[in-house]
N, C-alpha and C positions, 0 to 999 in steps of 0.2 A: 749246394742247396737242393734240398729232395724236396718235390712237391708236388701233387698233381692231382684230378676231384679226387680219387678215390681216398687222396689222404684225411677227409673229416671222418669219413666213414669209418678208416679204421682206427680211429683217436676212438670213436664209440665203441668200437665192435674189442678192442682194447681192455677198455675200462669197466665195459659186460664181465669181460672173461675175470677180470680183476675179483667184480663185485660179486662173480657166482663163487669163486676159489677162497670165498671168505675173507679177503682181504677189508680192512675199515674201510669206507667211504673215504676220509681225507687223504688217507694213503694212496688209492688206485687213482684218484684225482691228480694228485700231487706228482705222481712215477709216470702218470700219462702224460701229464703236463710236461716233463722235463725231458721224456726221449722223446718224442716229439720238436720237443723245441730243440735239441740238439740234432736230431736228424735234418730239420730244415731251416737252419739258421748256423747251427756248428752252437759251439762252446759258447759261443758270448749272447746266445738269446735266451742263457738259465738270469739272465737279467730280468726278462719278464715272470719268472718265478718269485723271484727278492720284492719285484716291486708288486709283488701280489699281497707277500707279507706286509710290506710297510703300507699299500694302502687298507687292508684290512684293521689294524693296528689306529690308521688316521683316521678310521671314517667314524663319524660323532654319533651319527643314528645308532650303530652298534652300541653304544656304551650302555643304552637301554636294555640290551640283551643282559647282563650279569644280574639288573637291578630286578627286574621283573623276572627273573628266574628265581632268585634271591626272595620277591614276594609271594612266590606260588610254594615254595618248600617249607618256611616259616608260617603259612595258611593251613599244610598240610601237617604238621608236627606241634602248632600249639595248641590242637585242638578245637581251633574257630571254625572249620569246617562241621565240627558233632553241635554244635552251637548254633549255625544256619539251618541244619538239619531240623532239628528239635523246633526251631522260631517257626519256621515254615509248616512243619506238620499240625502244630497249636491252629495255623491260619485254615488249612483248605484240608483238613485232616477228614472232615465226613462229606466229603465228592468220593464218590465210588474212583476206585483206579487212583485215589488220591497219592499214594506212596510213590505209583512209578509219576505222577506226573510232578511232585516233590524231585524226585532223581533228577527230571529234567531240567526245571527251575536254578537248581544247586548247580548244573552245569555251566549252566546261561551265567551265573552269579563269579562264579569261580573263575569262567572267563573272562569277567568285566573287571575283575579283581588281578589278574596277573598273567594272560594269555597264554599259557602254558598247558600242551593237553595232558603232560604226564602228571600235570596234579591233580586234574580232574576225573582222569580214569581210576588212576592210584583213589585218590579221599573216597571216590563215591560210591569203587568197590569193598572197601574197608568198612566204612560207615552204613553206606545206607543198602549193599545188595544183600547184608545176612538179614536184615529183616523183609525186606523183597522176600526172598527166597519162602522165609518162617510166614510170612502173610499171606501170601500167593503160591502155596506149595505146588497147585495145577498150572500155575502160568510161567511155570521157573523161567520156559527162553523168551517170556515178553521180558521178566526183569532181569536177566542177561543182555537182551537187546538195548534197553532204554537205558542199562549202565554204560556198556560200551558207549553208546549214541551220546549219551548227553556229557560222557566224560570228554570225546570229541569238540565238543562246542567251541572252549578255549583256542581251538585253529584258527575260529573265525571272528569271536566276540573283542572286540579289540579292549586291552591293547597286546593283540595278535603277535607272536613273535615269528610267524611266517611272513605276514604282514611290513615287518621290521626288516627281515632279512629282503624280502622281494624289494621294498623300498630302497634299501643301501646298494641292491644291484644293478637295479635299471633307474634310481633317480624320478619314478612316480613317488609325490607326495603320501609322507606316511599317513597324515592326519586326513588327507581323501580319502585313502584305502579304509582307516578307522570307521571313518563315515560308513562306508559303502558296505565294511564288515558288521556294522551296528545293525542297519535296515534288511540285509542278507540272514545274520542271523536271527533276529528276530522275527521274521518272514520263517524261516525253517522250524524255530521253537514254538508258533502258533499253529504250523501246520500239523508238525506232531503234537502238539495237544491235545487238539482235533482227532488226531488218528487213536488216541489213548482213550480219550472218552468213548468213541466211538466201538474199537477194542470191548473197552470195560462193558459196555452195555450191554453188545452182540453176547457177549463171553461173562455172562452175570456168575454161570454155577463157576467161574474159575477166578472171578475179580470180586470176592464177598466187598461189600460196604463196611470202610473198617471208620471206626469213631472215635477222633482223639481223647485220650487217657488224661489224667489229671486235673483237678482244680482248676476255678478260674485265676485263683492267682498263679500257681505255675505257670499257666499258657501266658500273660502277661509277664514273669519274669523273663518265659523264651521268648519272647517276643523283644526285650531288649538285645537278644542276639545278635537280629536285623541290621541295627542302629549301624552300628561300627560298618559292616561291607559296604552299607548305601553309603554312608561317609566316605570310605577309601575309595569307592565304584564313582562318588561326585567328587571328589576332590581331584584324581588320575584322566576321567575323562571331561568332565566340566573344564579343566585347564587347559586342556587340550584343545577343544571344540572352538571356547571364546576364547582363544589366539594368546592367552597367557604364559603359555609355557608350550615348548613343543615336547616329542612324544618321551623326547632323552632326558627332559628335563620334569617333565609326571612320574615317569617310573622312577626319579629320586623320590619326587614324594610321597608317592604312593609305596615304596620299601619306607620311608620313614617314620609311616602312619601304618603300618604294620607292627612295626617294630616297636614302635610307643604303646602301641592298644596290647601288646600282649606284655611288655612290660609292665607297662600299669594293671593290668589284670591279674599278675604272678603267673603267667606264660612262659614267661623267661627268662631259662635257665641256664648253666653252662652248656648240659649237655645239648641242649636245643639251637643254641646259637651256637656250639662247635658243630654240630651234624647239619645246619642249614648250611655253614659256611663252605662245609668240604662239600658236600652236592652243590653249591650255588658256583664252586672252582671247578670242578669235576665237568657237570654241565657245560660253562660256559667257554670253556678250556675246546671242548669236542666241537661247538658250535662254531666258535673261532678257527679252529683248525679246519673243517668242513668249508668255510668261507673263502679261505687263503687260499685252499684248494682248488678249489671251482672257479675263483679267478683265474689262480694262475691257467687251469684250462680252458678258459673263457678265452683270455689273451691267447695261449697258443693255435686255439681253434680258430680266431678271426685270421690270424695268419697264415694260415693254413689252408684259408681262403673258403671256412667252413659256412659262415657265415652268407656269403655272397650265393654259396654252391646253392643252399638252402633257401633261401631267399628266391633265388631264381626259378627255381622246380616249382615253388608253392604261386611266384607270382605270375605263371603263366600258365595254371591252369585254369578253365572256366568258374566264374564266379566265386574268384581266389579269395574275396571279402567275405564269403559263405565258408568254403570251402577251407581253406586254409586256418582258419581259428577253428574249427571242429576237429581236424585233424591233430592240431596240438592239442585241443581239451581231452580227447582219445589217445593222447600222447603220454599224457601228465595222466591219467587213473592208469595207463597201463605200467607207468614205471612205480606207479606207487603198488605196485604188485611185489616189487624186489627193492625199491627205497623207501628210507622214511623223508616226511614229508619237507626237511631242511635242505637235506642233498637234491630233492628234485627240485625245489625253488633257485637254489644257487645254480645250477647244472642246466636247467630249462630256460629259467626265468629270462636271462639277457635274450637269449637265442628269439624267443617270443615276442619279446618286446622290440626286438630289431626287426622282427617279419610284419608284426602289427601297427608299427611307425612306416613301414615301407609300404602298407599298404593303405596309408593313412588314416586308420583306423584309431580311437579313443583309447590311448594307452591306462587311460585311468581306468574303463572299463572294462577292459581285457584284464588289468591286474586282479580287478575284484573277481571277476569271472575265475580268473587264475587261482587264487586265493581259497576259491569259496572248492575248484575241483581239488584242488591238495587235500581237505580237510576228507572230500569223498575217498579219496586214496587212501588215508587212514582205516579206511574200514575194509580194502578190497582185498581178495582171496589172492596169492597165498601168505603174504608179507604184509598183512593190516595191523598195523605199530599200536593202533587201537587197541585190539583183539589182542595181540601179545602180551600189551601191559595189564591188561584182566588176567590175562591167562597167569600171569605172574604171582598175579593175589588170592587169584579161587583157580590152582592148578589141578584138581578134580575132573574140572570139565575138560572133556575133550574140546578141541582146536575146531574139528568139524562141526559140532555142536554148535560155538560158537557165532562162527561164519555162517552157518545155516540162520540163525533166531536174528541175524542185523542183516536180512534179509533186505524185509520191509524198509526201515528206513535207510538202505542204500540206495532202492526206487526212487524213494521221496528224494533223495539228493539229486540222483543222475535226475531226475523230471527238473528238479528246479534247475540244474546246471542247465540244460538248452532251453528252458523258459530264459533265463540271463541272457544267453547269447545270443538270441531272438529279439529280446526287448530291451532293451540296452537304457531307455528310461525311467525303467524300475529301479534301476540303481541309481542313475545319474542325476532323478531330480532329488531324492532324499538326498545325495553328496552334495549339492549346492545349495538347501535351504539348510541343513546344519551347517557346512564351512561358510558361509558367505558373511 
């Protein structure tokens, strides 16, 4: 048996060199996991590898992951997102800045609809940034900013599917977390509001006062557009909240109330429901394999004694209940530099929740905390999964550009991440008077 401190550290310093040499996530996860566990166990500790597989496989929370992937591709392909669009501009269309503060809404909406960020950056750069652009010609990097940011939301708005995975690895209740992502996000979509209006006002000669277009009776046909999301948005988390259904069993409903509103509307077609079906495989295929991964190196890192090593360093230094959760939330935005935000949940998340229990600190609150820094990491320089997936849709703009215009509300996130970890009942009484 090979073992000794230095071996956590190179299980990471490993899986770095993996990740920079362009290897996938599940792979350098999965290759570190196993020579590892055969260098300090021999041959028969690739057992902890298998049983990485079969608990991945067993665990029920996940079954949510295909369903609610499955709702956020079908949202994005039958056209209900140009439909929210359109309802929402009828509403709040002559508030100056009205369009980008539209963007934002439709992120908020999108993510209550299917937790998924890649359909909300995808839909809301497709949809709603080419008229941004054509309306605000002079403000082009606020409406770059506020695509990326609001396409973002989905991280946090539950039902979260980081939320889903942090819950299946460390066993903090998912419908807390929900809670705790409901009051977070919505604390963040008020604040940039605020920052939008504020924006528009300062910056009049570049945010004209635009005035919705059409009849009264069109603005009342778009406005049945509404109806269907707050259906699917109460039916997924209303079940959830009053104890009816947990979060595996909302994301059936909530794909089945998808599924029916676009059939019944002539939504759905072959080719719509074969091309949901292979992204809804494809996706959840990568998620699962990322899972199995990060277990299986979860297990070989505890044995490895990584666990303890870490533990120990953090809990004796001075006001380790300060100091030690700041140092993982600095933890978690620096790897969201070179990861996206599943691999740092699976890969972090136990590690965190073992230091935060040992310091017996409110695991449910450090998760939210934890949650809410993932979605920050989404946006950070040089690997913000945010930014890339824009960059995917409007590839004109440069990358720097980019990252410079979500400036601003990356402040507004990092401010509210250490307001969280500061006040810690900001979160926790809104999680108790919703779950209770």
């Amino acid at each position: 048996m090979i073992i000794n401190e230095i071996t956590p550290l190179l299980m990471f310093v490993l899986l770095f060199v993996l990740l920079i040499a362009g290897v996938p996530v599940a792979f350098s996860l999965m290759f570190t996991a196993v020579l590892f566990a055969v260098l300090i166990r021999g041959w028969s500790a690739l057992d902890l590898v298998f049983q990485a597989f079969w608990a991945t496989m067993n665990n029920f929370t996940l079954v949510a992951v295909p369903l609610f992937v499955f709702m956020s591709v079908l949202l994005e392909k039958s056209g209900v997102v140009e439909d929210m669009y359109k309802a929402l501009k009828s509403i709040i269309g002559g508030i100056r800045g009205s369009l980008l503060i539209i963007a934002l809404l439709m992120g908020y909406v999108i993510g209550a609809m299917s937790g998924i960020a890649a359909a909300g950056v995808v839909s809301i750069a497709l949809v709603v940034y080419p008229i941004l652009k054509k309306t605000y010609p002079r403000a082009e990097d606020m409406s770059i900013a506020i695509t990326v940011f609001a396409g973002t939301l989905p991280q946090l708005i539950p039902p979260s599917l980081n939320m889903i995975v942090y819950s299946s690895m460390t066993g903090v209740s998912a419908v807390k977390l929900f809670a705790a992502g409901l009051t977070m996000g919505t604390m963040l979509t008020v604040i940039a509001t605020i920052y939008i209006i504020t924006y528009s006002i300062v910056n009049k000669d570049r945010i004209p006062k635009y005035s919705p277009e059409g009849h009264r009776e069109n603005r009342v046909a778009y406005l049945k557009g509404l109806f269907p999301p707050i259906a699917i948005i109460a039916s997924v988390l209303g079940s959830i909240f009053i104890g009816m259904a947990t979060p595996t069993e909302a994301a059936g409903v909530g794909a089945l109330a998808i599924l029916l509103y676009t059939f019944l509307t002539g939504r759905l077609d072959k080719k719509v429901l074969r091309e949901s079906f292979l992204s809804t495989i494809k996706l959840s295929a990568m998620v699962g394999w990322i899972i199995s991964g990060a277990v299986a190196f979860s297990s070989v890192f505890s044995i490895s004694g990584g666990y303890s090593v870490i533990s120990r360093i953090l809990l004796q230094v001075p006001r380790a209940d300060v100091f030690a959760p700041l140092v993982l939330i600095i933890l978690v935005i620096f790897l969201g530099m070179f990861l996206e935000t599943t691999s740092i949940a699976t890969i972090l998340g136990p590690l965190s929740d073992y230091i935060i229990r040992s310091l017996g600190l409110d695991p449910l609150w450090w998760g939210s905390v934890f949650c809410f820094a993932l979605m920050t990491a989404f946006l950070t320089p040089p690997v913000g999964m945010g930014v890339y997936l824009f960059k995917g849709v409007v590839p004109d703009i440069p990358m720097s550009r980019i990252f410079k215009a979500v400036i601003p509300f990356l402040i507004i996130e990092l401010a509210l991440t250490f307001i969280f970890l500061l006040y810690p009942s900001i979160i926790l009484i809104p999680v108790r008077i919703l779950t209770r």
